[in-house]
N, C-alpha and C positions, 0 to 999 in steps of 0.2 A: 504494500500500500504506500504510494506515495504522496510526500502531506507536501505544503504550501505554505509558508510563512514570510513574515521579513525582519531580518535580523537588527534592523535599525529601526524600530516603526513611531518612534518618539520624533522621530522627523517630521511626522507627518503634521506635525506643529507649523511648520514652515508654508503650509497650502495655502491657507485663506491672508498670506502676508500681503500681497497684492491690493487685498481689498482694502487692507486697513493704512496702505500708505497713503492713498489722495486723503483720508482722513487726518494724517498726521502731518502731511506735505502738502499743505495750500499753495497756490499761489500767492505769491507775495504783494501787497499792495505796490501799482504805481506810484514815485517820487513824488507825481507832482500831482496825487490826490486824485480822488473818483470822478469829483465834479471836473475837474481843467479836462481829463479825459474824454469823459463824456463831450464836454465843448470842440474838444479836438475833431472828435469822429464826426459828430453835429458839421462840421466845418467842411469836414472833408465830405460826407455826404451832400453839401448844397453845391460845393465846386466840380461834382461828378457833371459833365452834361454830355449825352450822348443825343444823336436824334432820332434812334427810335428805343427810348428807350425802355418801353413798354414788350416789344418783342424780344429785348436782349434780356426780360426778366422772366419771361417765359419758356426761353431755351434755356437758361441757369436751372427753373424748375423743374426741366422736362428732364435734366441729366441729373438731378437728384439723389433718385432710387439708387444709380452707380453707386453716386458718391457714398449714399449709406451703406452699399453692401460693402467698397472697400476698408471703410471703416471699419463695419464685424468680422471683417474676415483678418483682420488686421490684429484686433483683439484676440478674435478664434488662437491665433497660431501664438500672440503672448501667452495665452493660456497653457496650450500644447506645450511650449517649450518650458514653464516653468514648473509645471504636471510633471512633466517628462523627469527634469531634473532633482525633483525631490523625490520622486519614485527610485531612481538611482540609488540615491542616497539614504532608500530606507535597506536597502540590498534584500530585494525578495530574490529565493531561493527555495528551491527545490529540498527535500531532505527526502534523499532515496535509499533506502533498505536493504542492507549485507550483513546478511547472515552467517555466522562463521560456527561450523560445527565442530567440536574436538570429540577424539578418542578416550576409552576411559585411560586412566593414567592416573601419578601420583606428582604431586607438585613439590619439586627438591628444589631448594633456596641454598646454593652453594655460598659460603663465606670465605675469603681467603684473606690470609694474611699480608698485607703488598708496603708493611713499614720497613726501617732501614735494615732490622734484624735477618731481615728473608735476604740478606745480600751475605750472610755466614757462612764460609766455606767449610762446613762439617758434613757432608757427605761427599762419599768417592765412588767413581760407575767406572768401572774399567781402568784401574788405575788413576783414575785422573778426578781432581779435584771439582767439584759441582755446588750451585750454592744451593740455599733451602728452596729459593723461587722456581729452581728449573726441577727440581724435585718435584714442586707442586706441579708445575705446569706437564708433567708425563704422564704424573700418578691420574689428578683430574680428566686432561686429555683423554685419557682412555675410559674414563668410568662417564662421561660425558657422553661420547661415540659409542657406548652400550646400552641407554637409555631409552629406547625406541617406543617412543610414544609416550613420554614422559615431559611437564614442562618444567623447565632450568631456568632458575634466573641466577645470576651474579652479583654479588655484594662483596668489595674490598673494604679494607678498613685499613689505616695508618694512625692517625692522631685524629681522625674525625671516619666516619662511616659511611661508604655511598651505593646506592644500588646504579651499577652499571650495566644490568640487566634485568626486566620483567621478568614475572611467569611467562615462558617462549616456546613452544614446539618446536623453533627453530634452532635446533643443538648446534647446528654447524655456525652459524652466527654468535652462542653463546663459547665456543671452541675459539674464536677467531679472536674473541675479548680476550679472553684468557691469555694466549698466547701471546697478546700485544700488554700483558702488565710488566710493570718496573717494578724496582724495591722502591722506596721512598716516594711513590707514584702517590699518595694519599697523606704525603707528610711521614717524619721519621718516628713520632712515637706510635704507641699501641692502643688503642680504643677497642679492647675485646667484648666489654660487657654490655656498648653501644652499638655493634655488631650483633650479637644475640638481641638486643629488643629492637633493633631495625627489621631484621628474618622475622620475627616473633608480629609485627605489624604486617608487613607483607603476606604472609602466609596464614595470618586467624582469620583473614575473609573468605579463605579457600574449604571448599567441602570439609568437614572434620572425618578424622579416617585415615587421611593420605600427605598428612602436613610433615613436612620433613625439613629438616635442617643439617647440610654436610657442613661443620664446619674445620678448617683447616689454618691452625696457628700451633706458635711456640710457647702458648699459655701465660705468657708475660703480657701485664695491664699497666699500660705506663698513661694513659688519658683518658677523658671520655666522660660523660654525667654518671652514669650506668658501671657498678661493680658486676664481675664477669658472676657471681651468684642469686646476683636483684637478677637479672637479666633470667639466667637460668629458671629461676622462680617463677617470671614472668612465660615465660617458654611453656613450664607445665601448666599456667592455668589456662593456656590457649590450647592447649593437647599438640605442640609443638613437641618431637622427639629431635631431637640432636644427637648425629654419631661424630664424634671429632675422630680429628686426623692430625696427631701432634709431630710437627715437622722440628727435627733438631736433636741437639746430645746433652749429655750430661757431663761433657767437657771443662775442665775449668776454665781453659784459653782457649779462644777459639780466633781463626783467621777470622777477615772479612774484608769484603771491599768497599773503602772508602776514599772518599775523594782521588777516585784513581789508583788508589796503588791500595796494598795489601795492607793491612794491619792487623795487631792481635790484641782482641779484648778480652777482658774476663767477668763479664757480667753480661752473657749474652744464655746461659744456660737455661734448658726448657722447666716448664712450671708444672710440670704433669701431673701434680696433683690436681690443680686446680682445672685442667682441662677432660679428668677421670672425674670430677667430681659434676661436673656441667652434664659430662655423657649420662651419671647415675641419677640426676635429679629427674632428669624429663623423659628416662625409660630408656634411652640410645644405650650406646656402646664407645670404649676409647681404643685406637688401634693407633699405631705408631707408624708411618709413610714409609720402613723402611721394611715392614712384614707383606710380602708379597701378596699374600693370600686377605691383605686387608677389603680392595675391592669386593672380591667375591663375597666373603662375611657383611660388608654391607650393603651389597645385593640382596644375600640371600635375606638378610633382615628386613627391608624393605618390602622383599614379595611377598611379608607374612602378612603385610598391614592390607586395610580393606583401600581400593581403588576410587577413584574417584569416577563417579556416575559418564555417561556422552553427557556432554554440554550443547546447547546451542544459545549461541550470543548473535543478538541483534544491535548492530552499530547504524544511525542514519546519518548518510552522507552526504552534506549541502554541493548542491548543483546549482552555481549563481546567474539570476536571469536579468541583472543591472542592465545589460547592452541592448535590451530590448526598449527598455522606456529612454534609456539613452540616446537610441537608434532615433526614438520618435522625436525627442531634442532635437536634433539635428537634424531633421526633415522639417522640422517648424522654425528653425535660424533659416535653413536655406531660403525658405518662403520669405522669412522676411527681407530678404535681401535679395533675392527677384523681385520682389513688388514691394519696393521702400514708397513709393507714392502712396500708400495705404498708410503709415505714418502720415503724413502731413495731414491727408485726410481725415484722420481718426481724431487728430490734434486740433482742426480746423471746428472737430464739430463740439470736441471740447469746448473749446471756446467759443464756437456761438449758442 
C-alpha cells in the first residue's frame, strides 16, 4: 500500500500570503496630496481633444473584454506559480513499502577489544611474533564466516565504546570491519564495562531466547561510566549471555608496539578473573583465544539456545514528487514572460 504525504506541510502557511500583502502594502499617498491630483487628471482630461471622440470611446469599450481577460489570466498564472512553489516546498512524497524478511537465526553482538593493549606482542604463530589484535582478527574471522544465517553486529571499545556494526545478515560486511581495526583505533584506555551495557542495549530489543554477547578483551578496565560487573548484572536482567574470549598472558613483561618501535611493559597482564566472572554471571562461558577448540565450544553452546522466530520488517521509502509542482512553477514564469503585456494590464485595472 502506498500512502501520500508531505514532509514539510507547515509550509502551507505561506498560500494565502499573496492575499494578505495589498492589505499590508498600500499604495503610498501622492506628495502633492489627493486633491492637487485629482486637479491634475481634471486638467488633463479637459486638454484631451480629439474629433471624434465619441467613437474613439466606443472602440476602447469594444476591446474591453480582452483587456479583462489578460488581466485574469495574468493573475491565473501569479497564482500557478506561487501554488507551485510552496507545494515544493512542503516536499510531498510518496512512502512506498519494502518489506525485508529474515531467517530464523540468533543475534550475536561481537565486542572487541581495539585499545593500545591489543598492540602486545604475546602471542607466537609459526615462530614469529603476532600481537593480541591479529589474534582477534583470525580467531573472529572464522567464527564470523560460520555463522550462516545469523545477525552480527560489531562493537569496539578503547576509552569510550562504539557500535560499528548493527544486527546484519551481512557477515561478509561485518568481516571486512573487523579486518580494517587498529589498536588504539577507539583511544588507548579500556572501557570494558561500557562495552557490556552498550551489547546489553543493543541486543534486549531483540527476541529473548537468542541474545548473545561474544565478547573479546584482556579483562583490564582502565575507563568508562560502567564497572565491567554493573555491566554484567545488567546483561542478566536482559537475559543477555556472554561467552568471552580472553586474548593475552600472564607474563610479567610483555613487548609491544609503541610509537613505532618495540617496547617492554609490565602492566599489560590479563585480568581473567574478572573476565571468568562476566562469562559466570549471565550463564556464558570463558575460553582463552589461544584453545583451538574454543570456537567450536561456543558454537556448540549457542545451538542449544532457542532461535529467533522468521521476521518480517516493513520499512516505507519516500519517493519525492517536488519536481512536479515545480514543473508547474515554471510553466507559469514562462507564461509570464510570453505575455508581460498582461502585467501592465492587470496593473492598469488596479488602478482604475
Amino acid at each position: 500500500m502506498t500512502l501520500f504525504e508531505f514532509h514539510w506541510p507547515w509550509f502551507a502557511l505561506l498560500l494565502p500570503l499573496p492575499l494578505l500583502l495589498p492589505l499590508v502594502w498600500r499604495e503610498r499617498p501622492s506628495a502633492q496630496g489627493p486633491k492637487r491630483r485629482e486637479e491634475q487628471l481634471e486638467g488633463e482630461r479637459i486638454t484631451l481633444l480629439h474629433p471624434r471622440i465619441d467613437e474613439l470611446r466606443a472602440a476602447y469599450q469594444a476591446k474591453r473584454p480582452r483587456r479583462n481577460l489578460a488581466g485574469w489570466a495574468h493573475r491565473l498564472l501569479l497564482l500557478l506559480l506561487w501554488t507551485g512553489l510552496v507545494l515544493a516546498l512542503m516536499r510531498p512524497q510518496w512512502l512506498v513499502p519494502h518489506t525485508e524478511v529474515s531467517s530464523p537465526g540468533y543475534d550475536l553482538m561481537l565486542a572487541v577489544d581495539a585499545s593500545h593493549s591489543m598492540d602486545a606482542l604475546d602471542f607466537t604463530v609459526e615462530g614469529r611474533e603476532v600481537s593480541r589484535m591479529q589474534v582477534v582478527k583470525g580467531v573472529m574471522g572464522r567464527f564470523i564466516d560460520g555463522r550462516a544465517g545469523d545477525r552480527v553486529g560489531l562493537i569496539i571499545f578503547g576509552t569510550s565504546a562504539y557500535v560499528l556494526s548493527p544486527l546484519t545478515i551481512d557477515r561478509s560486511a561485518v568481516h571486512m570491519l573487523l579486518e580494517s581495526l587498529e589498536p588504539s583505533i577507539a583511544g588507548g584506555s579500556t572501557a570494558l564495562g561500557d562495552a557490556v551495557a552498550l551489547g546489553v542495549k543493543k541486543l534486549r530489543d531483540r527476541p529473548p531466547g537468542s541474545r548473545v554477547m561474544i565478547l573479546i578483551a584482556d579483562g583490564d578496565n582502565t575507563a568508562g561510566n560502567f564497572k565491567p560487573m554493573e555491566a554484567a548484572a545488567l546483561a542478566r536482567m536482559a537475559g543477555v549471555r556472554i561467552y568471552v574470549i580472553g586474548v593475552g598472558s600472564n607474563q610479567r613483561r610483555i613487548r609491544i608496539w609503541h610509537k613505532g618501535r618495540i617496547e617492554v611493559w609490565d602492566d599489560l597482564t590479563m585480568d581473567e578473573d574478572t573476565l571468568q566472572r562476566i562469562a559466570e554471571t549471565t550463564g556464558g562461558a570463558y575460553f582463552r583465544a589461544t584453545n583451538t577448540r574454543a570456537l567450536e565450544e561456543i558454537s556448540g553452546r549457542i545451538a542449544e539456545l532457542e532461535k529467533t522466530e522468521t521476521e518480517a520488517r516493513t520499512a516505507y521509502l519516500p519517493e519525492p514528487l517536488y519536481r512536479w509542482p515545480l514543473a508547474l512553477s515554471l510553466i507559469a514564469l514562462l507564461g509570464l514572460g510570453l505575455f508581460p503585456e498582461g502585467r501592465r494590464r492587470f496593473i492598469a485595472r488596479r488602478a482604475g
